[in-house]
C-alpha positions in Angstrom: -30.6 -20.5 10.3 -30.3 -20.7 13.4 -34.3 -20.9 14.7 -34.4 -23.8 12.3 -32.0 -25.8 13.3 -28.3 -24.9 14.6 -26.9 -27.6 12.8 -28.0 -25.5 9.8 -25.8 -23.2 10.7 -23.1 -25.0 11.6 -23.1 -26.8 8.5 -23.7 -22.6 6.6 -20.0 -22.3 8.8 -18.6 -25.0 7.3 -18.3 -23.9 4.1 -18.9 -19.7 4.2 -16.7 -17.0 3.7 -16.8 -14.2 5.6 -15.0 -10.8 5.7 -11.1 -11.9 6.1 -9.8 -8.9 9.1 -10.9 -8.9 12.2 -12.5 -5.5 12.3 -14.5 -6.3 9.4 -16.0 -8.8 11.7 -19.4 -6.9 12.1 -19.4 -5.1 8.3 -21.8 -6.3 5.8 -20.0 -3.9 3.1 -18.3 -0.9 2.8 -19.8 1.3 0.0 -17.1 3.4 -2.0 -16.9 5.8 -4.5 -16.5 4.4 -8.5 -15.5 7.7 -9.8 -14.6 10.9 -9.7 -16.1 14.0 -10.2 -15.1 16.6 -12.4 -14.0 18.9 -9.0 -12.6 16.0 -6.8 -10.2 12.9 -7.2 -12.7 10.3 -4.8 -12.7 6.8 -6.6 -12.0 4.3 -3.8 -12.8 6.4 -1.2 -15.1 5.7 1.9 -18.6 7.1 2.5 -20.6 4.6 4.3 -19.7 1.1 6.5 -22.8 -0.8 7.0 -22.7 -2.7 10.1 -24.9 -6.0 11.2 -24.0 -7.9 14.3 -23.4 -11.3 12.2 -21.3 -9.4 9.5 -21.8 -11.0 5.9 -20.8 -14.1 4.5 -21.3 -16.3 1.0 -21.0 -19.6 0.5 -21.3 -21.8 -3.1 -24.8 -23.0 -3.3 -23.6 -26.5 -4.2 -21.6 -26.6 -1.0 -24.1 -25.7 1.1 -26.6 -28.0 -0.2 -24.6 -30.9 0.8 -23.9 -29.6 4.4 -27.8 -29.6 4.1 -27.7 -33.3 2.4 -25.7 -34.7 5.4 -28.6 -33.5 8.3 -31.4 -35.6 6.7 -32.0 -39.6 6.2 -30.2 -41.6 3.2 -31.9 -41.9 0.1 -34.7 -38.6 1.1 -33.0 -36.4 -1.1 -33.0 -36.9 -5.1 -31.2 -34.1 -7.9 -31.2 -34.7 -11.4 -35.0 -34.2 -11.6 -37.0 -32.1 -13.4 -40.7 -31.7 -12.7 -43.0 -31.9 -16.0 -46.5 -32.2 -14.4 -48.8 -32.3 -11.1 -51.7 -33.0 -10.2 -53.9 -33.4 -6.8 -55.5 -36.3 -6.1 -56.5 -35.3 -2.9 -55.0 -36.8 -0.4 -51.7 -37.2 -2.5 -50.3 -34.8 -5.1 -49.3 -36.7 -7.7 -45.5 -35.6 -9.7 -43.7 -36.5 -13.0 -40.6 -36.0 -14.2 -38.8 -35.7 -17.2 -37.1 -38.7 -16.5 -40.1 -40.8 -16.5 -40.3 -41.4 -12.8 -43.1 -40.3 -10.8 -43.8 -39.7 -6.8 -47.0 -38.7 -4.2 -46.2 -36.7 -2.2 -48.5 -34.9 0.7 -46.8 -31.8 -0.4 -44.7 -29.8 -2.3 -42.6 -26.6 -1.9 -42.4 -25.1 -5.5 -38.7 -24.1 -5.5 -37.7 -25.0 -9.2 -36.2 -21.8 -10.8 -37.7 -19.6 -13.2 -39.5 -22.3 -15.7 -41.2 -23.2 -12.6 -44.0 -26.1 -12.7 -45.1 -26.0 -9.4 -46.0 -21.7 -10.3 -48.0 -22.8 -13.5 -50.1 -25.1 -11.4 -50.6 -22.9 -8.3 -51.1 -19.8 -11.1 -52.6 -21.2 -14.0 -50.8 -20.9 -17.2 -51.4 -18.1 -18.3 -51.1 -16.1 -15.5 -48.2 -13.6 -16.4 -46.0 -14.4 -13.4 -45.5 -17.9 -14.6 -43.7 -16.6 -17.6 -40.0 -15.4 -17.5 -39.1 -12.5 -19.0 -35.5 -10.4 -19.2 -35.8 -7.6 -16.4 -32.7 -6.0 -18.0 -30.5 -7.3 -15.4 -27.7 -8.8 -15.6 -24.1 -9.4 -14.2 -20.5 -9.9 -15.0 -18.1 -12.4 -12.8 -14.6 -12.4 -12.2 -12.3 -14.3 -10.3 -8.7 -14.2 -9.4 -6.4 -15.7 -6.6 -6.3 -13.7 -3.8 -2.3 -13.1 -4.0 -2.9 -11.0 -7.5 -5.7 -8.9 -5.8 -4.1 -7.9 -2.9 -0.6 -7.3 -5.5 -3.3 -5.1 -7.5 -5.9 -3.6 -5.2 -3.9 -4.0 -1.6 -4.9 -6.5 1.1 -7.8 -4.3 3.1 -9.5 -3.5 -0.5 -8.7 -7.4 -1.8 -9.9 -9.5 1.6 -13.1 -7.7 2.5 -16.3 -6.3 1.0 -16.9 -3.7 -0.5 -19.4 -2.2 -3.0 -18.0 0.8 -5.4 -21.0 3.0 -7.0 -20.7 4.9 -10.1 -22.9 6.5 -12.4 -25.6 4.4 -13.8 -23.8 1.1 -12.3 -21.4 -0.8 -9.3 -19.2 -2.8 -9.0 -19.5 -5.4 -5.8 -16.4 -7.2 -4.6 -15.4 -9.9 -1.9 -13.7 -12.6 -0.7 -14.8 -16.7 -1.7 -13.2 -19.5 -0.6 -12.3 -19.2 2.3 -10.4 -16.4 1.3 -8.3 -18.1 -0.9 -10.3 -16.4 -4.1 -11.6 -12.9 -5.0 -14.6 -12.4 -6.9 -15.8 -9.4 -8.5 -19.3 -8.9 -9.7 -20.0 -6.1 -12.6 -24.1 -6.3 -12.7 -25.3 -4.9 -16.2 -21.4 -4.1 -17.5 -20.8 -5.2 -21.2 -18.2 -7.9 -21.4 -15.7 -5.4 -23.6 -15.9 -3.4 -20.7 -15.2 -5.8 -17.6 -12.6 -8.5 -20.1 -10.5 -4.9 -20.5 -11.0 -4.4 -16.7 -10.4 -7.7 -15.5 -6.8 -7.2 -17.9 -6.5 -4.1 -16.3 -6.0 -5.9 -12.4 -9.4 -5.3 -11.4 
């Protein structure tokens, strides 16, 4: 962020959450054991602290963006659209939206999520990447105020990150705004099984 602009970054600071001690300053996570073994009682325990210089912090997409909204002229940015159709004329490439409006542009960075428009015109449409398909993938959320994690999981576990592996899954936790929250994310964990987690402290 930084190379592009520091005021990118500054504005990243504004609103990012980072590892809340001190000496987790330069941690990106802490990866713990999930479970035990049949031999050894190991679940929480430490086996590997990855380090990078700037540490690791989140921030709410929505946040950000309008940290990013404030660095640039009034009335450049527009949300609410959704591209239909584009075409290049040449020296102008020509948009529509689902809204009706329309706008030439010089160009256009095709960033617009998985039912992307911009890929089916670069692509074709029936190139294969510009379909979506389920990859199998998928992740359970849960947040709680910090106060009840560190009641249930104690403050060093509750404030910082830390990824727990287990057979055939993980579990990644961390701190959000600005500490005040913690999330935990269950990638590809039925709901049953994280709601009776979740009521369980965790």
């Amino acid at each position: 962020m930084n190379l592009i602009d520091p005021s990118v970054k500054e504005g990243f600071d504004k609103v990012a959450t980072s590892n809340q001690w001190e000496s987790y300053s330069d941690v990106w996570f802490d990866y713990r054991y999930g479970q035990d073994t049949p031999t050894e009682k190991r679940t929480g325990k430490l086996f590997h602290r990855l380090r990078c210089r700037e540490g690791q912090a989140t921030s709410h997409r929505a946040k950000f963006l309008d940290e990013m909204i404030k660095l640039i002229p009034p009335k450049i940015a527009h949300f609410g659209k959704r591209l239909v159709d584009m075409d290049d004329r040449g020296d102008k490439i020509h948009l529509r939206f689902k809204d009706g409006t329309e706008a030439f542009h010089t160009a256009v960075v095709g960033c617009d999520g998985i039912k992307s428009k911009v890929r089916e015109y670069v692509l074709g449409a029936d190139d294969p990447a510009v379909h979506a398909v389920f990859t199998g993938k998928y992740c359970h959320r849960g947040l709680a105020p910090m106060s009840e994690a560190i009641d249930a999981l104690g403050e060093e576990l509750a404030v910082n990150n830390h990824v727990y592996l287990g057979k055939g899954g993980h579990v990644i936790t961390f701190p959000i705004n600005k500490g005040k929250t913690f999330n935990g994310e269950l990638p590809n964990t039925p709901p049953m099984v994280f709601r009776k987690l979740v009521s369980q402290g965790y």
